[in-house]
Chimera marker file (.cmm) of the C-alpha trace (Angstrom):
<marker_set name="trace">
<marker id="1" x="-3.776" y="15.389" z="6.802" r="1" g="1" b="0" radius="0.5"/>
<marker id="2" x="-0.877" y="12.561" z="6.034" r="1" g="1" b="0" radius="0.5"/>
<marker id="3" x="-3.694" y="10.558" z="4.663" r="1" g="1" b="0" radius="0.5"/>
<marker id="4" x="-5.275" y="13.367" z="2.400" r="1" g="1" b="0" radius="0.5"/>
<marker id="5" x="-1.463" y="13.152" z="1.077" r="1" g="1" b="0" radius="0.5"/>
<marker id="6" x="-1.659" y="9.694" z="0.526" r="1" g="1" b="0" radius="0.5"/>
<marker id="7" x="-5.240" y="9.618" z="-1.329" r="1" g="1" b="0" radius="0.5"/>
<marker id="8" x="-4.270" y="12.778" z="-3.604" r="1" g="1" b="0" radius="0.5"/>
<marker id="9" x="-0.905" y="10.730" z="-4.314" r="1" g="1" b="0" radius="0.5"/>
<marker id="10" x="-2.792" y="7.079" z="-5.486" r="1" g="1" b="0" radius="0.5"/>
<marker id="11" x="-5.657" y="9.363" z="-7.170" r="1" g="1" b="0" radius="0.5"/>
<marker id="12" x="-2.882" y="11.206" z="-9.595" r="1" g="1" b="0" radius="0.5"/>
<marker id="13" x="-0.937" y="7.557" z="-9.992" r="1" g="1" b="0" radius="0.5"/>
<marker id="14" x="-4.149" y="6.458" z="-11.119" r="1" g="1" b="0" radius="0.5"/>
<marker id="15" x="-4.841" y="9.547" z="-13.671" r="1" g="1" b="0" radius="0.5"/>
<marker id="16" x="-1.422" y="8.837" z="-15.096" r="1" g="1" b="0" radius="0.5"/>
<marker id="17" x="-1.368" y="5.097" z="-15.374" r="1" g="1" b="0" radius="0.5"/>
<marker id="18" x="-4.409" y="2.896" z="-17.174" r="1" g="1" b="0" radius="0.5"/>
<marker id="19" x="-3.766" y="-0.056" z="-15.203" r="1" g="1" b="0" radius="0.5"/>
<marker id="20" x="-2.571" y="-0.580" z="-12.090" r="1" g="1" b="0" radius="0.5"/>
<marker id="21" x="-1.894" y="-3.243" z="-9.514" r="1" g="1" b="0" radius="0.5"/>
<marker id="22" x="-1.867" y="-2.767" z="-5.798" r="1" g="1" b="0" radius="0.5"/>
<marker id="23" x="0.026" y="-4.850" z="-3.236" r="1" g="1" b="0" radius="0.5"/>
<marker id="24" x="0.659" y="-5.385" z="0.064" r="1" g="1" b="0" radius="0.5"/>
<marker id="25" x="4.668" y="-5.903" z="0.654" r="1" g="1" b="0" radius="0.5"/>
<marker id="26" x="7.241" y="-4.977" z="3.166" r="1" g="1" b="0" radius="0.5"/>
<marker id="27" x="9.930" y="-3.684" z="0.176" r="1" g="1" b="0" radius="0.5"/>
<marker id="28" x="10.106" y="-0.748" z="-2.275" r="1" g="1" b="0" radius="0.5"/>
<marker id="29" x="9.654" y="-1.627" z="-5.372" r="1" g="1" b="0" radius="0.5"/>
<marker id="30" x="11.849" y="-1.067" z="-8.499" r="1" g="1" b="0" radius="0.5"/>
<marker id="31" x="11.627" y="0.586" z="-10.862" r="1" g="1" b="0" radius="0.5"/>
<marker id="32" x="10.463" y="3.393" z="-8.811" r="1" g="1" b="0" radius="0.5"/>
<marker id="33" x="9.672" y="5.415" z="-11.867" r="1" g="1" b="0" radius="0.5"/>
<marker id="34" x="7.076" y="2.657" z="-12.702" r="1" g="1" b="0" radius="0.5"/>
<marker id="35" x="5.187" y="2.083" z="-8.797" r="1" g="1" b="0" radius="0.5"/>
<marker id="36" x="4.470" y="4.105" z="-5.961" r="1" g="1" b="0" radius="0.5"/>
<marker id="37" x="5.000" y="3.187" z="-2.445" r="1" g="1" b="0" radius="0.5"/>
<marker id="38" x="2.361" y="4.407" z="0.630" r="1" g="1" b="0" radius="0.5"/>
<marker id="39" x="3.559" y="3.852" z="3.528" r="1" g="1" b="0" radius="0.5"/>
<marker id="40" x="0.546" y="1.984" z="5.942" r="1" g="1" b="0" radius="0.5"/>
<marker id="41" x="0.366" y="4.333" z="9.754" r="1" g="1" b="0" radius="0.5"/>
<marker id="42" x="-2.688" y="1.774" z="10.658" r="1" g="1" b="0" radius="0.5"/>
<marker id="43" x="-4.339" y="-1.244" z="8.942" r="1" g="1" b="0" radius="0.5"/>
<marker id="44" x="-8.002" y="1.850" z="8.381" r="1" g="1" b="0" radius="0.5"/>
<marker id="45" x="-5.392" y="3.500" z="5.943" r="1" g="1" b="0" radius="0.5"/>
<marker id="46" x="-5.152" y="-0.729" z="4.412" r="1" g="1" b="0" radius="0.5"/>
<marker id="47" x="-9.052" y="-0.440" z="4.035" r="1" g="1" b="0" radius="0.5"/>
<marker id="48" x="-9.324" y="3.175" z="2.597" r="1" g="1" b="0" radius="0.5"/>
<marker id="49" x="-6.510" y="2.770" z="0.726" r="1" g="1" b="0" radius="0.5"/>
<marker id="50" x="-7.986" y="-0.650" z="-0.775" r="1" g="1" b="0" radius="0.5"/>
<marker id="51" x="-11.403" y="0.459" z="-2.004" r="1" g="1" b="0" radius="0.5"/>
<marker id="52" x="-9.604" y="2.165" z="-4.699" r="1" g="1" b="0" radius="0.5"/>
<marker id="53" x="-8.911" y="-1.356" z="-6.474" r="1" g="1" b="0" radius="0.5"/>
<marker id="54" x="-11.548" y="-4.101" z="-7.192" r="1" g="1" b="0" radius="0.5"/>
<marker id="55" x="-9.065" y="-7.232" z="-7.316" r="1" g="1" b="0" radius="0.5"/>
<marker id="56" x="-7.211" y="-5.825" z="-4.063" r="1" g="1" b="0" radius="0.5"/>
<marker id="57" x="-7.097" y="-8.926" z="-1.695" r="1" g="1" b="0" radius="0.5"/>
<marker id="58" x="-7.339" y="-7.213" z="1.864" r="1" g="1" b="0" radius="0.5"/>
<marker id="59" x="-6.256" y="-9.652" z="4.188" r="1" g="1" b="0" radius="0.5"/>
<marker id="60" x="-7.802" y="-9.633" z="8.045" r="1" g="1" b="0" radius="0.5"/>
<marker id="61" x="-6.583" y="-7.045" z="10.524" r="1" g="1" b="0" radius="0.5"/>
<marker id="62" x="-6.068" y="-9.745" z="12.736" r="1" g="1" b="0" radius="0.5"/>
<marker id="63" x="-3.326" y="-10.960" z="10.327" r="1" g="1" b="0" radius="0.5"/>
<marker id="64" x="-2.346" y="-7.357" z="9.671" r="1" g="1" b="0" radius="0.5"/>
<marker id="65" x="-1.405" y="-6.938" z="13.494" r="1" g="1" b="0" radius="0.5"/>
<marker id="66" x="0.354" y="-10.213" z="13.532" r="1" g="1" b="0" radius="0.5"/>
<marker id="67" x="2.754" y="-9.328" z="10.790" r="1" g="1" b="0" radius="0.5"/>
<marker id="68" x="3.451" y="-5.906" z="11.923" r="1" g="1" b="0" radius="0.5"/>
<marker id="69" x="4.347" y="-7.477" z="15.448" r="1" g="1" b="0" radius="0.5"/>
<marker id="70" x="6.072" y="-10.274" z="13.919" r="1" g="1" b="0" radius="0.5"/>
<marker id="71" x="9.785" y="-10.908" z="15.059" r="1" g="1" b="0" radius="0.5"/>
<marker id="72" x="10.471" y="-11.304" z="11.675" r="1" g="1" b="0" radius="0.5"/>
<marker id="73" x="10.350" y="-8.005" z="10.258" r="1" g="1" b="0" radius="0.5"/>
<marker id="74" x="12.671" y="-4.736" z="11.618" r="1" g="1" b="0" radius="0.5"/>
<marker id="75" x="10.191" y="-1.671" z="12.297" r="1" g="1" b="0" radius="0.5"/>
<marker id="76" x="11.532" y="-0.246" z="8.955" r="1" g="1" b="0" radius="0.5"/>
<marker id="77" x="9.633" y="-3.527" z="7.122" r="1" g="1" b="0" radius="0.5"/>
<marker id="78" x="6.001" y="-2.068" z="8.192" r="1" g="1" b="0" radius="0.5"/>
<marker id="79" x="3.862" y="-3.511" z="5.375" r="1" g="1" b="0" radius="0.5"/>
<marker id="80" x="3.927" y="-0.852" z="2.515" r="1" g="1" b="0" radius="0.5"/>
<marker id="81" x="0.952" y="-0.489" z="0.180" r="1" g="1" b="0" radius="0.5"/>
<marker id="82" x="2.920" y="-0.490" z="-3.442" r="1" g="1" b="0" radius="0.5"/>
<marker id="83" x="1.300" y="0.385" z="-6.538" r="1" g="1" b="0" radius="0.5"/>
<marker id="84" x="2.347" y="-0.901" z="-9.911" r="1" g="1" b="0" radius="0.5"/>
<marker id="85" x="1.798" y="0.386" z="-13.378" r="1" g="1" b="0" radius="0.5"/>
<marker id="86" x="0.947" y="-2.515" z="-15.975" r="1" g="1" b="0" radius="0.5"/>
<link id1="1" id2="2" r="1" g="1" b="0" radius="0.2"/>
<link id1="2" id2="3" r="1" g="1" b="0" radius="0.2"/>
<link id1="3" id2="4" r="1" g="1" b="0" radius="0.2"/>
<link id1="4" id2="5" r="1" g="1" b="0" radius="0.2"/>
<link id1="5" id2="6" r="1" g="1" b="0" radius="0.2"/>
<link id1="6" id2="7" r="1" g="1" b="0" radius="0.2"/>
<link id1="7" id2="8" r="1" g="1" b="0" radius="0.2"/>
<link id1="8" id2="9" r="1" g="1" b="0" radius="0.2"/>
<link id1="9" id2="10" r="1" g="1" b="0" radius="0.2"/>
<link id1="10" id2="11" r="1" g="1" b="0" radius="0.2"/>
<link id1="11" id2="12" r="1" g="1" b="0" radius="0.2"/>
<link id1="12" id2="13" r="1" g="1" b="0" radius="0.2"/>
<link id1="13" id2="14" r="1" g="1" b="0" radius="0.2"/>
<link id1="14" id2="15" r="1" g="1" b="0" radius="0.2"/>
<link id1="15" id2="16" r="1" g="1" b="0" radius="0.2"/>
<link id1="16" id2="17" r="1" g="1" b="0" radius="0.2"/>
<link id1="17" id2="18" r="1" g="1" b="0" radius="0.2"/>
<link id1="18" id2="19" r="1" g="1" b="0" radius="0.2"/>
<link id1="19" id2="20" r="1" g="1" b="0" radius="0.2"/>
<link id1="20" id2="21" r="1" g="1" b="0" radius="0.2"/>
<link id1="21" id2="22" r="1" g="1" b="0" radius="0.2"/>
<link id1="22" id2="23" r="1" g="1" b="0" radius="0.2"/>
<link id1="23" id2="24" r="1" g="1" b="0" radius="0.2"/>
<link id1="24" id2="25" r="1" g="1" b="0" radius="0.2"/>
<link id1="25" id2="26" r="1" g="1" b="0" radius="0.2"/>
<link id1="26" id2="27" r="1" g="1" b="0" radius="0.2"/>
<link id1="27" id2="28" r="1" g="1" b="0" radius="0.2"/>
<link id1="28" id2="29" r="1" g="1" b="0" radius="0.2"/>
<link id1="29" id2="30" r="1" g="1" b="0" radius="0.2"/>
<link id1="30" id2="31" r="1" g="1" b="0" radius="0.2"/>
<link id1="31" id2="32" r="1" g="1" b="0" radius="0.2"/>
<link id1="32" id2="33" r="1" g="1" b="0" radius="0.2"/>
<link id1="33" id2="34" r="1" g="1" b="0" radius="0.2"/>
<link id1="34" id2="35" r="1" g="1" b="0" radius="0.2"/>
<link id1="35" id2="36" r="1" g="1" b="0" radius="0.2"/>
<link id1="36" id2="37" r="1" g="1" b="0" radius="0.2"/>
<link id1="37" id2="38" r="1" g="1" b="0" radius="0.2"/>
<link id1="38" id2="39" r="1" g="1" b="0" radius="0.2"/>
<link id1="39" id2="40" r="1" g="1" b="0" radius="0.2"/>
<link id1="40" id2="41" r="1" g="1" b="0" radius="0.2"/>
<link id1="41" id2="42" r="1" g="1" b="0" radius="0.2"/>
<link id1="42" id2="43" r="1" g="1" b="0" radius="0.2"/>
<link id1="43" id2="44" r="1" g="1" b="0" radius="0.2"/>
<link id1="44" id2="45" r="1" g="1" b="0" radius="0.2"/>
<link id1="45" id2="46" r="1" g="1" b="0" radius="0.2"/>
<link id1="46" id2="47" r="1" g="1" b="0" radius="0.2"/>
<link id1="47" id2="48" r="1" g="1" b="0" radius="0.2"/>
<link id1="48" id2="49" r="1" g="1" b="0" radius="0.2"/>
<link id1="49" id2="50" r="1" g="1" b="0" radius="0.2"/>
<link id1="50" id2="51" r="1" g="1" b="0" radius="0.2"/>
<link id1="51" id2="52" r="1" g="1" b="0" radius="0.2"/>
<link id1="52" id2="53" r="1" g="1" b="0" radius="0.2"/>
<link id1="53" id2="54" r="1" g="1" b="0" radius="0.2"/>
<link id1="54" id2="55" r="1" g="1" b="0" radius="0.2"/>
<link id1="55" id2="56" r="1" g="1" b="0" radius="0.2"/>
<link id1="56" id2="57" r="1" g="1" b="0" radius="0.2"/>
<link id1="57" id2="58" r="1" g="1" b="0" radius="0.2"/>
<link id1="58" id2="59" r="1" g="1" b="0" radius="0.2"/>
<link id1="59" id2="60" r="1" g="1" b="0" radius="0.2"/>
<link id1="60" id2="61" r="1" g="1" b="0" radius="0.2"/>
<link id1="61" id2="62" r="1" g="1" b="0" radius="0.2"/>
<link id1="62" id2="63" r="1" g="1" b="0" radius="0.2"/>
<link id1="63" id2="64" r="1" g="1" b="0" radius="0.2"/>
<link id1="64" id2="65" r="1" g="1" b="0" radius="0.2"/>
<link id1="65" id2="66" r="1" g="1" b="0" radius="0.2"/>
<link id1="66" id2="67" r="1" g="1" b="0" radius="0.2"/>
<link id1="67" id2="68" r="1" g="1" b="0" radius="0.2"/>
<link id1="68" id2="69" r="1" g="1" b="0" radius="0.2"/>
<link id1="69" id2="70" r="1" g="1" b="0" radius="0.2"/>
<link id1="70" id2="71" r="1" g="1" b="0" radius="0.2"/>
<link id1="71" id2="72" r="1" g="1" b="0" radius="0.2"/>
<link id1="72" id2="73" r="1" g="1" b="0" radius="0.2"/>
<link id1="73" id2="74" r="1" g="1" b="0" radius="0.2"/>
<link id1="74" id2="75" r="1" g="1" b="0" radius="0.2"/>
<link id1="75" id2="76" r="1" g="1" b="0" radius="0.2"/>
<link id1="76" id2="77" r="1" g="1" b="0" radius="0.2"/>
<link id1="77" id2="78" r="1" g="1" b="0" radius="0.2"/>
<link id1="78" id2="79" r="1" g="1" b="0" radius="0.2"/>
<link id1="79" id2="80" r="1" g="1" b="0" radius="0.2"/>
<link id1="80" id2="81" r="1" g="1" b="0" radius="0.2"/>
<link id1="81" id2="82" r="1" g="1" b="0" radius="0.2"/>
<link id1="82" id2="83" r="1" g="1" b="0" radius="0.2"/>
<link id1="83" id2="84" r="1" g="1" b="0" radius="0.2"/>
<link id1="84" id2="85" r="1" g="1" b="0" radius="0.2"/>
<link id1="85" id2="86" r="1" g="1" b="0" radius="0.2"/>
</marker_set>
């Protein structure tokens, strides 16, 4: 169900907005009135979420996994698929 969300969300950014550019980041971006932030629950939501853009670069789950568990990063700095709005 939290992943219906998601797709209905990134299907009505994409209505509204002719171009868009997705990225994999650990920050919200700003302006928020011009992006949309998913938060990732699992690198499958990476991969569905991805096959909505052409020029989306999806990296490996392997490296997925390693920056998730990276000491690095707090648990609130999960990887966040952000959409912009060119």
């Amino acid at each position: 169900m939290v992943t219906t969300n998601k797709i209905k969300r990134i299907e009505q950014f994409l209505e509204t907005h002719d171009r868009v550019e997705a990225k994999l980041e650990f920050s919200f971006p700003l302006p928020k009135y011009e992006s949309l932030v998913i938060i990732l629950n699992s690198y499958a939501e990476l991969e569905l979420f991805s096959s909505y853009f052409q020029d989306f670069d999806l990296i490996a789950e392997e490296e997925y996994e390693e920056i998730c568990n990276s000491s690095n990063y707090s648990v609130s700095a999960y990887p966040k698929f952000n959409l912009y709005a060119k």
